[in-house]
C-alpha atoms as an extended CHARMM CRD file, in Angstrom:
* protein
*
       254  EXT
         1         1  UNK       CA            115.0230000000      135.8850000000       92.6200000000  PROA      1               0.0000000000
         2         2  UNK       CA            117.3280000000      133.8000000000       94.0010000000  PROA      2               0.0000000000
         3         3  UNK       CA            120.5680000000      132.3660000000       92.2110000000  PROA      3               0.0000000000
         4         4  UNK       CA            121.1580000000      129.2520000000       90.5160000000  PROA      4               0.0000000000
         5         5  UNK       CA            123.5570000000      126.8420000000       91.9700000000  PROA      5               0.0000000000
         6         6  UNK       CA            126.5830000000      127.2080000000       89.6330000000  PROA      6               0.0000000000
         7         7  UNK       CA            126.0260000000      131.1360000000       90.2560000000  PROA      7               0.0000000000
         8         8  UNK       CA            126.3540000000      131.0280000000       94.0720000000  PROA      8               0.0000000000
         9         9  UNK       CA            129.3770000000      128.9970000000       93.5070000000  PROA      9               0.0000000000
        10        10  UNK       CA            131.2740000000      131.1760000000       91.8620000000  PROA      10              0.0000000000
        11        11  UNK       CA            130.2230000000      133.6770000000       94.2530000000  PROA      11              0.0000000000
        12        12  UNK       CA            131.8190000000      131.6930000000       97.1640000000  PROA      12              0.0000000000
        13        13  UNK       CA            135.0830000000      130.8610000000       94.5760000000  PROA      13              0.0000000000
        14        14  UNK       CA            135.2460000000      134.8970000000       93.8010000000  PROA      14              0.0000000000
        15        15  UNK       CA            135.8320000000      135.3390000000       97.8340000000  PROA      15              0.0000000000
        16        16  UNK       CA            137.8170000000      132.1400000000       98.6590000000  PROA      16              0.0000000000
        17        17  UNK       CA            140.5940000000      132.8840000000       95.9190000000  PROA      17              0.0000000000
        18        18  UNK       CA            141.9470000000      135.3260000000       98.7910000000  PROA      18              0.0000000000
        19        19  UNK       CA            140.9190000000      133.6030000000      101.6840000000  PROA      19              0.0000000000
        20        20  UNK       CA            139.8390000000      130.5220000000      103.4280000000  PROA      20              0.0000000000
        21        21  UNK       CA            136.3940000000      128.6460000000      103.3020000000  PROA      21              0.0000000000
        22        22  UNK       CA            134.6820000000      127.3050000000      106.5810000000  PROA      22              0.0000000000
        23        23  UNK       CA            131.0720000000      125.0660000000      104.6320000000  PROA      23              0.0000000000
        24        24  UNK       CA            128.8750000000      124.3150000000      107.9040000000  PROA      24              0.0000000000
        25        25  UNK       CA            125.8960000000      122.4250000000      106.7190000000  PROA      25              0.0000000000
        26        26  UNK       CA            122.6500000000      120.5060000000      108.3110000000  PROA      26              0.0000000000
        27        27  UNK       CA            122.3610000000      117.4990000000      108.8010000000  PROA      27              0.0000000000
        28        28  UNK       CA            118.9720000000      116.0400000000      107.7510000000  PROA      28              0.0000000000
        29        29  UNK       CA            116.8440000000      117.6870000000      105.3130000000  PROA      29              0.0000000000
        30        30  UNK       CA            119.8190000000      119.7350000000      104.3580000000  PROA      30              0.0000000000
        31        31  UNK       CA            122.5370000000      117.0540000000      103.5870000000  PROA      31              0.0000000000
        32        32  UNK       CA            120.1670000000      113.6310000000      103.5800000000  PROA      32              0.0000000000
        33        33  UNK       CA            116.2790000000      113.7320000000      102.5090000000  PROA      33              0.0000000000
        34        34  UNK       CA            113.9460000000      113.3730000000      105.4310000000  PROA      34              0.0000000000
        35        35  UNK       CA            112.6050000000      110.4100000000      106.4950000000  PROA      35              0.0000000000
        36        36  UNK       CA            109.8810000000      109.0170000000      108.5470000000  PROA      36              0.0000000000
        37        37  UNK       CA            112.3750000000      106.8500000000      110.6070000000  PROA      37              0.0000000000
        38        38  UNK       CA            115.1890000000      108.9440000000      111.6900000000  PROA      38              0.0000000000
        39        39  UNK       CA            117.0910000000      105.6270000000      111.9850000000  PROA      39              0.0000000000
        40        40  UNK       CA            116.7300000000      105.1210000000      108.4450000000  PROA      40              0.0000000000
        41        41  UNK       CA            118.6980000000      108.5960000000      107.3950000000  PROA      41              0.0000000000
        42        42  UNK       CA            122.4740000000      108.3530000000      106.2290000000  PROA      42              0.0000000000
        43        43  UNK       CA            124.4760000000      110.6000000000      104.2960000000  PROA      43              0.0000000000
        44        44  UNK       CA            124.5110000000      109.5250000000      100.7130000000  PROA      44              0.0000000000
        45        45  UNK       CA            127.5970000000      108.2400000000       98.9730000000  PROA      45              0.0000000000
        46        46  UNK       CA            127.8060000000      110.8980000000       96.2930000000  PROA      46              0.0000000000
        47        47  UNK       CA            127.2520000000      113.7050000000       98.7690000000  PROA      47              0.0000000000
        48        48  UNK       CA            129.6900000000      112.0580000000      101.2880000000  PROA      48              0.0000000000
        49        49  UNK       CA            132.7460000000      112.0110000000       98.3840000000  PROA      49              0.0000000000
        50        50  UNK       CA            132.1610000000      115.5410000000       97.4590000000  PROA      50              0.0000000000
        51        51  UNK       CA            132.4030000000      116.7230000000      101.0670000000  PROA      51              0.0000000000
        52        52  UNK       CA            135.5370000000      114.2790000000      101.4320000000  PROA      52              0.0000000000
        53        53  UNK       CA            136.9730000000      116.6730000000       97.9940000000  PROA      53              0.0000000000
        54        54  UNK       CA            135.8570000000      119.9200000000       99.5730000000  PROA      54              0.0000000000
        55        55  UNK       CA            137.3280000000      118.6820000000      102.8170000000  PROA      55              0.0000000000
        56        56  UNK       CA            140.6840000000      119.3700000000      100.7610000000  PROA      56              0.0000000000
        57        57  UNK       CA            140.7950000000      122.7320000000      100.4960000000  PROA      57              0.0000000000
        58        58  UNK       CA            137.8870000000      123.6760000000      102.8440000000  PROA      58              0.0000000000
        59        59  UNK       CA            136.8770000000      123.2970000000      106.6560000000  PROA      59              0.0000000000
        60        60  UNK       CA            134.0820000000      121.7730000000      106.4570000000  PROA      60              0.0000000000
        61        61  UNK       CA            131.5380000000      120.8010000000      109.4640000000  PROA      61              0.0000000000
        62        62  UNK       CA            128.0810000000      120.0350000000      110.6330000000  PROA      62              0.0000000000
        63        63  UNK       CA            125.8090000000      121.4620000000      112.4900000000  PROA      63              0.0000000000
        64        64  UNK       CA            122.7570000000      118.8010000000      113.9010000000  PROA      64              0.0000000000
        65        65  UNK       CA            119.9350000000      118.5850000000      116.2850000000  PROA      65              0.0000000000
        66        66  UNK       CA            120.6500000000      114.6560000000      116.5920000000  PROA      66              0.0000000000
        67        67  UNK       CA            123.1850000000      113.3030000000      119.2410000000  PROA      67              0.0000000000
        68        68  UNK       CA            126.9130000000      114.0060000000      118.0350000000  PROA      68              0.0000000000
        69        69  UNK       CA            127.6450000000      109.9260000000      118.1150000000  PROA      69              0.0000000000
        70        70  UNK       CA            124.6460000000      109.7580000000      115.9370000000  PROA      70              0.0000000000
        71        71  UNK       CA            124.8090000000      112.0460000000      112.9100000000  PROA      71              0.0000000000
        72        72  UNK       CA            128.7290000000      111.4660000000      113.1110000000  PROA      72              0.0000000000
        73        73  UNK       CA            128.0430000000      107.7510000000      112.2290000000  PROA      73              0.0000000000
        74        74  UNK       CA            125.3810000000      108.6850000000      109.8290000000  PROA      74              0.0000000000
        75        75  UNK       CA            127.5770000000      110.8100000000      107.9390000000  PROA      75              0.0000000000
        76        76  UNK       CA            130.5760000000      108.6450000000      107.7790000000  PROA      76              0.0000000000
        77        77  UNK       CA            133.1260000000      111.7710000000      107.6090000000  PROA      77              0.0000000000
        78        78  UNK       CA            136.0440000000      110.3610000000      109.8120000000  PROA      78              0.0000000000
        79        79  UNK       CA            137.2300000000      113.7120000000      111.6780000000  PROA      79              0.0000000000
        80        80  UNK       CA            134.4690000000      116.4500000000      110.3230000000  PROA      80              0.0000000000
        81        81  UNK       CA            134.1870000000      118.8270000000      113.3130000000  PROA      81              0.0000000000
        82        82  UNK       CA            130.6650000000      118.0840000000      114.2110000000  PROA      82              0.0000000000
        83        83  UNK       CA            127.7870000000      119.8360000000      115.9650000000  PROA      83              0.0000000000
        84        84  UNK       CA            125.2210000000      117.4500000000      117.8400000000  PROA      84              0.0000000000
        85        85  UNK       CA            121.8610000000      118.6060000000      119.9910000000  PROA      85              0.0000000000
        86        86  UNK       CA            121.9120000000      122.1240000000      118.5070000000  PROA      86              0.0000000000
        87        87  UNK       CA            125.4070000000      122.3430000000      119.7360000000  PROA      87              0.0000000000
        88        88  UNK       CA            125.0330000000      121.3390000000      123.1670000000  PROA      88              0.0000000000
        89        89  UNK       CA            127.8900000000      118.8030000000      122.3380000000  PROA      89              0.0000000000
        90        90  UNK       CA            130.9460000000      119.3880000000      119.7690000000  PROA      90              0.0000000000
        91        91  UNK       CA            133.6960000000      117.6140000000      118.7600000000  PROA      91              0.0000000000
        92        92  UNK       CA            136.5330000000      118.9400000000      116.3680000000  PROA      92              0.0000000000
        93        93  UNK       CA            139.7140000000      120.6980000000      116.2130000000  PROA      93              0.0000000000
        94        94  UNK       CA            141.2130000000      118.4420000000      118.6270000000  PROA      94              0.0000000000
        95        95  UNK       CA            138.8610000000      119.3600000000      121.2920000000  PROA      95              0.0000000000
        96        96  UNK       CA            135.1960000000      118.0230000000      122.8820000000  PROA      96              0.0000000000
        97        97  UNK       CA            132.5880000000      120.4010000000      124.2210000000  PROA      97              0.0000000000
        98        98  UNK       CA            129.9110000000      119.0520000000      126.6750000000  PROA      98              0.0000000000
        99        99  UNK       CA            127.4530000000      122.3630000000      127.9770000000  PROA      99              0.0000000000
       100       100  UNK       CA            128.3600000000      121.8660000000      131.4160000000  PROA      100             0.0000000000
       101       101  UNK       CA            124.6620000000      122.3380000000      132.0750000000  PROA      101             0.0000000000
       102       102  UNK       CA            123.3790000000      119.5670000000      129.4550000000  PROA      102             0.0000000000
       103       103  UNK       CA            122.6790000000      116.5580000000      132.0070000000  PROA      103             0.0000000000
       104       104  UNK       CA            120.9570000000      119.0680000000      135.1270000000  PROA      104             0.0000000000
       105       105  UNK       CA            117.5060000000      118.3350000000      133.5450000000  PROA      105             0.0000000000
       106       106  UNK       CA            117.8270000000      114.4270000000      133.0880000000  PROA      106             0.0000000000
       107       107  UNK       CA            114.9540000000      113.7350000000      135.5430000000  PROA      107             0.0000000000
       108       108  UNK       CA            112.5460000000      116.2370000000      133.3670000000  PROA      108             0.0000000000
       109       109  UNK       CA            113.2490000000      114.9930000000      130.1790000000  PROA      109             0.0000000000
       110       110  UNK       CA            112.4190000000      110.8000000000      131.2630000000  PROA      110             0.0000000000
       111       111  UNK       CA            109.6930000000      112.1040000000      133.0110000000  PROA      111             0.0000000000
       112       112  UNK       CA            108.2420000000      113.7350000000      129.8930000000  PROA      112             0.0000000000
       113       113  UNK       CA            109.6840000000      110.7000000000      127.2300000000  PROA      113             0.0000000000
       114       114  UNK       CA            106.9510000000      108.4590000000      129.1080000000  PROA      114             0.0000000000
       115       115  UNK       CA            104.1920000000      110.8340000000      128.9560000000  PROA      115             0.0000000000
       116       116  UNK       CA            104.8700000000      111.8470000000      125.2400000000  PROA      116             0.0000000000
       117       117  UNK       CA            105.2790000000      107.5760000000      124.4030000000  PROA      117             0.0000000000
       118       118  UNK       CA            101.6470000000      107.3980000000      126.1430000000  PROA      118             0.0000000000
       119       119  UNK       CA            100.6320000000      110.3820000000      123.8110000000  PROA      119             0.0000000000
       120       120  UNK       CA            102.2360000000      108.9500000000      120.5830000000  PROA      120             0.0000000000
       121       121  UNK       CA            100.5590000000      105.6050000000      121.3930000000  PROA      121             0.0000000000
       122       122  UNK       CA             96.8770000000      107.3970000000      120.7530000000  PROA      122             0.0000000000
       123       123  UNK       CA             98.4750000000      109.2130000000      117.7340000000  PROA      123             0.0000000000
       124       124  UNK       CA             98.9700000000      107.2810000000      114.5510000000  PROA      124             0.0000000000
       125       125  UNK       CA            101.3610000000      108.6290000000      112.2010000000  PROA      125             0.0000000000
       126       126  UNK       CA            103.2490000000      109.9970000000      115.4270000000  PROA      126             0.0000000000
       127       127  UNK       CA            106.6960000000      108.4110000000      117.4590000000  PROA      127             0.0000000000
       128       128  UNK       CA            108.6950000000      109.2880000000      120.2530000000  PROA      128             0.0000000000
       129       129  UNK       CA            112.3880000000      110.2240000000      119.6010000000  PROA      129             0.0000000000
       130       130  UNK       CA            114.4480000000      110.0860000000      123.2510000000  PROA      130             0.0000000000
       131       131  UNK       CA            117.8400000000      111.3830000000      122.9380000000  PROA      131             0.0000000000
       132       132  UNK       CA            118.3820000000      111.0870000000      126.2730000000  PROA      132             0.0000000000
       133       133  UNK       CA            119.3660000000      114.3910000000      127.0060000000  PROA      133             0.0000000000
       134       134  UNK       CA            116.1920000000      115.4770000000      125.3690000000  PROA      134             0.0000000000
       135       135  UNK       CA            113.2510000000      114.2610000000      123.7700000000  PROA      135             0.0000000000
       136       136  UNK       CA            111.1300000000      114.8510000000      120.5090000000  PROA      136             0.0000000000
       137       137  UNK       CA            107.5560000000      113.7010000000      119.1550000000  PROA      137             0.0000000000
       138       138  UNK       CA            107.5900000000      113.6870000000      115.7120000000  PROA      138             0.0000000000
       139       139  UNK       CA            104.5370000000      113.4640000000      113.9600000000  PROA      139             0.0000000000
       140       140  UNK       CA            105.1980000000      114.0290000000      110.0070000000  PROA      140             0.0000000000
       141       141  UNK       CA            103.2690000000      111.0780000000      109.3620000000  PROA      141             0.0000000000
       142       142  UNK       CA             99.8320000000      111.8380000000      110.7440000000  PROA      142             0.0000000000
       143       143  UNK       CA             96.6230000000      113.3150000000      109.2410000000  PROA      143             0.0000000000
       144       144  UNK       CA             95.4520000000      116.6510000000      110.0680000000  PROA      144             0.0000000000
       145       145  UNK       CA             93.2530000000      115.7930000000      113.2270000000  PROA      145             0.0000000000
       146       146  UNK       CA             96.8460000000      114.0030000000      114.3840000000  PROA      146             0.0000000000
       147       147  UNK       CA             98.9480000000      116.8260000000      114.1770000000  PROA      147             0.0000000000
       148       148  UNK       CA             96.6360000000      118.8890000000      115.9610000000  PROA      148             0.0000000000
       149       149  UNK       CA             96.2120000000      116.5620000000      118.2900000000  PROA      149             0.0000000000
       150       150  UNK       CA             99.9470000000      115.7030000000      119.2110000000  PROA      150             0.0000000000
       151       151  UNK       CA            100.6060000000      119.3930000000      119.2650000000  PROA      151             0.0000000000
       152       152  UNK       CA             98.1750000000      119.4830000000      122.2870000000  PROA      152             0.0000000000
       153       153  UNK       CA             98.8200000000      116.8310000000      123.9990000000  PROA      153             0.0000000000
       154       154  UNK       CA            102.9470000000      117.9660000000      123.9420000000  PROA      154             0.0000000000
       155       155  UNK       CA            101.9350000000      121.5810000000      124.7420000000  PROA      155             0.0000000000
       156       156  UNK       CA             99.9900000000      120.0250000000      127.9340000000  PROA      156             0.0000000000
       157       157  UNK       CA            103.0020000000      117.7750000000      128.8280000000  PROA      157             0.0000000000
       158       158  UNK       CA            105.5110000000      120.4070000000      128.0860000000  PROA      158             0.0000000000
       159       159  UNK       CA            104.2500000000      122.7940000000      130.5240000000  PROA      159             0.0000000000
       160       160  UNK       CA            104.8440000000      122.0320000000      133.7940000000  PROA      160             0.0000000000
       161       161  UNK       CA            108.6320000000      121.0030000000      133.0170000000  PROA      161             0.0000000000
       162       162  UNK       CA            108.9180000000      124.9800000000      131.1620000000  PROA      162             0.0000000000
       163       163  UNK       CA            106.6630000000      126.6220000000      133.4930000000  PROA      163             0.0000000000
       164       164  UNK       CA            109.1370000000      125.3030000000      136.1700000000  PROA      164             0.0000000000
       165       165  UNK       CA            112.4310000000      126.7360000000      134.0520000000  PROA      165             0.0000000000
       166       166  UNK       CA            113.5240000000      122.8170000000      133.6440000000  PROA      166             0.0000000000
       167       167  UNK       CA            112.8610000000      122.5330000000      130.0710000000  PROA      167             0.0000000000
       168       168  UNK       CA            112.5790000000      124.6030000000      126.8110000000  PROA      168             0.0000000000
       169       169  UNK       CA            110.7940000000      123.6480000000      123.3920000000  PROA      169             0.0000000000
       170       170  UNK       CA            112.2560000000      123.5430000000      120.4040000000  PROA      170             0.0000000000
       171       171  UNK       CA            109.8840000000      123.7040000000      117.3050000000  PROA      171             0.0000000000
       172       172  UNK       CA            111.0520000000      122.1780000000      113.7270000000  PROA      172             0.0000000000
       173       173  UNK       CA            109.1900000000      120.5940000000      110.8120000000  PROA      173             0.0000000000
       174       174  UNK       CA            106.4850000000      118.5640000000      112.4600000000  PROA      174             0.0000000000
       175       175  UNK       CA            108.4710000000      117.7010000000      115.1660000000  PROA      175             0.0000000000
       176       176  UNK       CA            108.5810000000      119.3970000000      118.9840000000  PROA      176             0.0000000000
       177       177  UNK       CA            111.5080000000      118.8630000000      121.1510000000  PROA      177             0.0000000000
       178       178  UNK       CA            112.2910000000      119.1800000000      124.7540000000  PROA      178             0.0000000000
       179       179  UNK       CA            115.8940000000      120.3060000000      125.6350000000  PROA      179             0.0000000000
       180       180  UNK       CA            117.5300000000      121.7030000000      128.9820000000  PROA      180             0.0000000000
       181       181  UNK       CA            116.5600000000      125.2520000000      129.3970000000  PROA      181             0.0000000000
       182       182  UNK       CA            119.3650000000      126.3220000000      128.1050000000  PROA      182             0.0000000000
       183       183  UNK       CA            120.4720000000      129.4950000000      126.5550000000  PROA      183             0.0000000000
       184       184  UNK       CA            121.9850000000      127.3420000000      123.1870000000  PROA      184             0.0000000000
       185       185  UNK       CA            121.5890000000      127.1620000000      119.9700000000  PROA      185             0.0000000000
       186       186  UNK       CA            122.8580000000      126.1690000000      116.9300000000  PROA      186             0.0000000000
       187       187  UNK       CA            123.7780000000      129.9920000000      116.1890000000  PROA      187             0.0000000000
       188       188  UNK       CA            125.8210000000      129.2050000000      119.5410000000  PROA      188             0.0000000000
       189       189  UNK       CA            127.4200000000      126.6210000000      117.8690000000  PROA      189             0.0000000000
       190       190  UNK       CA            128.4090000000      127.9030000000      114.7720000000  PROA      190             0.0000000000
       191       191  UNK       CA            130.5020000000      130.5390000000      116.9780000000  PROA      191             0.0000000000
       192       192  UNK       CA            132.1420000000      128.1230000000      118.8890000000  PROA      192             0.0000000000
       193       193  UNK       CA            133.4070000000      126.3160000000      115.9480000000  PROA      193             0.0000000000
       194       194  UNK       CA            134.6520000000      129.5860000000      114.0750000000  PROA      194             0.0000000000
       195       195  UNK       CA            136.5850000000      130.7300000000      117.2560000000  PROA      195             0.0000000000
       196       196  UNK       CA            138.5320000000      127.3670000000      116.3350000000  PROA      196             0.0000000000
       197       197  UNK       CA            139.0860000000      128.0500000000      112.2140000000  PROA      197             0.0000000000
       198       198  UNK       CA            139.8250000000      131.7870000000      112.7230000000  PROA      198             0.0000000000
       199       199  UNK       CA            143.0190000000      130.5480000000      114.6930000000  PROA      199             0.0000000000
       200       200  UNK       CA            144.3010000000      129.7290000000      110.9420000000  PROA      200             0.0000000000
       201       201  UNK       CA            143.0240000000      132.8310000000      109.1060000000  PROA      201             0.0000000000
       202       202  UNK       CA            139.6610000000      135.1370000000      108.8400000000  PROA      202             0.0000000000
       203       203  UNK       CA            137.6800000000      132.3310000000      106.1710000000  PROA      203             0.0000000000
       204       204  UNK       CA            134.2880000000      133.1050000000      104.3750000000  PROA      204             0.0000000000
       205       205  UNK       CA            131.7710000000      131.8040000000      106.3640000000  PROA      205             0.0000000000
       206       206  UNK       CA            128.5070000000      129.2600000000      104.3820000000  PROA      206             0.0000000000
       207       207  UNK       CA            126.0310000000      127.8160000000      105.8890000000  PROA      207             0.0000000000
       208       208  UNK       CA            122.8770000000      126.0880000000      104.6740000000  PROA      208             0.0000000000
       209       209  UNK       CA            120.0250000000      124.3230000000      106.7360000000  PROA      209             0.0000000000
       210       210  UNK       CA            116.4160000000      123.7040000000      106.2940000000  PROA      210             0.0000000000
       211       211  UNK       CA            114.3240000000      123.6250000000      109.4550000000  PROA      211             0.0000000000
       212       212  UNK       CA            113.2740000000      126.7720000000      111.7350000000  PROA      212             0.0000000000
       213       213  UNK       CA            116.1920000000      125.2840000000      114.1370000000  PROA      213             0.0000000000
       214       214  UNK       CA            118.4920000000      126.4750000000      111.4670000000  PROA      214             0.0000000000
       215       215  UNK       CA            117.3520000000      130.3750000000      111.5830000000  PROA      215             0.0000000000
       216       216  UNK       CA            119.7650000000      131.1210000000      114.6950000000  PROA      216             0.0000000000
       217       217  UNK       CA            123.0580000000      129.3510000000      112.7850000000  PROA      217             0.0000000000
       218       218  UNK       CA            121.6540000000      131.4060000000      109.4240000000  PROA      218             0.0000000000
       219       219  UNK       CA            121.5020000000      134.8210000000      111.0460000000  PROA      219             0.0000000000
       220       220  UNK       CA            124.8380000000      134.2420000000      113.0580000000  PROA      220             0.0000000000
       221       221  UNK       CA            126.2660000000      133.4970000000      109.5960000000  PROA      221             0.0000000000
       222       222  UNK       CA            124.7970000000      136.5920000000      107.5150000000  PROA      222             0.0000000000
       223       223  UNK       CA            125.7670000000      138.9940000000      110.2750000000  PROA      223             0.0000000000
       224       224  UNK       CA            129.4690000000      138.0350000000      109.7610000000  PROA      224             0.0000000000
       225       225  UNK       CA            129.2330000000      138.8790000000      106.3030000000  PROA      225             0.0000000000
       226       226  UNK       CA            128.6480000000      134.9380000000      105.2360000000  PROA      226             0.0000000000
       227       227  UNK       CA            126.5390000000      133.5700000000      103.0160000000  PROA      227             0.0000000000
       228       228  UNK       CA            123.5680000000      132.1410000000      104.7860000000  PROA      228             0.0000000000
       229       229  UNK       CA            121.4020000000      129.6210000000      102.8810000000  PROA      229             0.0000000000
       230       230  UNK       CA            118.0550000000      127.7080000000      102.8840000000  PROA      230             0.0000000000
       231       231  UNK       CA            117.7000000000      124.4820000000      101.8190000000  PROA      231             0.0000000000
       232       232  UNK       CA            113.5660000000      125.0100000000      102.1910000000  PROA      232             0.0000000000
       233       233  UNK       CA            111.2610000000      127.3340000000      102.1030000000  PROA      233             0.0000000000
       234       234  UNK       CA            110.9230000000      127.1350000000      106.4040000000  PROA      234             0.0000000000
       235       235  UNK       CA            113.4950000000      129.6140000000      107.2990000000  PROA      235             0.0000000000
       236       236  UNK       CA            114.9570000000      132.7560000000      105.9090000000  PROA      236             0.0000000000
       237       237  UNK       CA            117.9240000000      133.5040000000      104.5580000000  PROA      237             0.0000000000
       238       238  UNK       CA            119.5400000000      135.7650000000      101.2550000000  PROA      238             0.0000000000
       239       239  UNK       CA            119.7350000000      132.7390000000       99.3030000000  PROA      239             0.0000000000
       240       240  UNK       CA            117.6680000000      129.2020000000       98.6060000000  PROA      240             0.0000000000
       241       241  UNK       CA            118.3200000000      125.7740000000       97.7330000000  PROA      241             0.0000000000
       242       242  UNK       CA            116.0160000000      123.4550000000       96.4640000000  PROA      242             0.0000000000
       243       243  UNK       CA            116.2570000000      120.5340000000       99.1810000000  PROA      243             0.0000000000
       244       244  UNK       CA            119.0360000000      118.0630000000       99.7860000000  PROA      244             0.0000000000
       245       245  UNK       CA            119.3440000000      117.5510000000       95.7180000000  PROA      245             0.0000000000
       246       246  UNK       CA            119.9940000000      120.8450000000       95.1230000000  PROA      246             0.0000000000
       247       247  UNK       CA            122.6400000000      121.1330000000       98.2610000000  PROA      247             0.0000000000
       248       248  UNK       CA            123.9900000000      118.6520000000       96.0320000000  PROA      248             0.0000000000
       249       249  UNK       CA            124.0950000000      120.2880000000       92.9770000000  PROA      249             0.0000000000
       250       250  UNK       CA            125.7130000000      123.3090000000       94.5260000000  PROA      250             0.0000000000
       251       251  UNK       CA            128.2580000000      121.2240000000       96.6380000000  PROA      251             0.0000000000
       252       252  UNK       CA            129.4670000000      119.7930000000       93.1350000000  PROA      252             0.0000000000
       253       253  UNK       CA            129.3010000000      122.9550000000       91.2610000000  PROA      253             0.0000000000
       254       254  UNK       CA            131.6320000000      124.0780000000       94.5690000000  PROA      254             0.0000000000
């Protein structure tokens, strides 16, 4: 049975009273509610002031699959270290990380953007997301024959780019992505960014995510002794959230 949200606060208070507290946190689905336009997601005002109090006695950063110009704007956190393309690109602590390897597979990934837009076209309920150093088809929106048929068709263009070591796939919530084949993750990135805070003291580690792209950051976390949580019921971790709302709820009881 997992705790409510005022109870896994004062967990995190009980260890915090002695020593720091570094909050890492998704982005979407985790801090903002899903939507069917990616474009359309922002950090709410409510959520964005208690982050801004936490941010006062807490390190506080996030962790994102989007680009890290992207969720950075959507999150309106003016110097937040941030995490952007599963932490192939960070920015904080006075310092900006690029993967040196991040733009080898440029050719790939526009190669397979126009075959997935082709795909999507056929596909109602489906879109193309290019990030430009990689490239998604999200298809939340389509019926049952859609999803099945979008997973197919990105499976078939996928292939030659992975057979060939180019690319790797990256599976969320009704979404596939296509990234450098990179050895990277967001488990990666939640290292890199405590190698940073532990140059100020040894803080208790939280993180919370939703989506499958979230397990490698969660068991990174738990390992260290953290607290790992879900914000859904696609991953695992100790503890569980119920969605954005109750990230919310906890945040505030925080």
């Amino acid at each position: 049975m997992h705790e409510t949200e005022t109870s896994l606060a004062d967990r995190v208070r009980a260890e915090v009273a002695r020593r720091p507290l570094a909050l890492l946190l998704d982005f979407d689905g985790t801090l903002s509610e899903f939507d069917p336009d990616p474009q359309a997601v922002y950090l709410p005002p409510a959520r964005r002031d208690i982050l801004e109090a936490l941010r006062q006695r807490a390190t506080v950063g996030i962790v994102s699959g989007r680009r890290l110009d992207d969720v950075r704007a959507r999150c309106g956190l003016a110097g937040v270290p941030v995490a952007g393309l599963h932490g192939l690109e960070i920015e904080g602590f006075g310092e900006r990380f690029v993967h040196p390897d991040l733009e080898r597979a440029s050719e790939a990934i526009a190669d397979a953007s126009a075959r997935l837009r082709i795909v999507a076209a056929g596909i109602p309920g489906s879109f193309v997301e290019d990030k430009g150093a990689s490239v998604a088809l999200h298809f939340r929106q389509a019926d049952a024959a859609g999803r099945r048929a979008a997973t197919a068709a990105f499976a078939e263009t996928a292939a030659p780019h992975v057979d060939a070591g180019r690319l790797r796939v990256m599976r969320g919530s009704n979404v596939f992505e296509l990234l450098p084949d990179i050895d990277w993750n967001k488990g990666h990135a939640v290292k890199w960014m405590l190698e940073r805070i532990r140059r100020d003291g040894d803080p208790f580690v939280v993180y919370i995510g939703d989506d499958v792209t979230d397990q490698y950051a969660l068991d990174v976390v738990a390992a260290l002794g953290g607290l790992a949580i879900s914000a859904s019921g696609r991953v695992r971790a100790p503890e569980r959230l119920d969605g954005p709302a109750g990230v919310e709820r906890f945040l505030a009881a925080l």
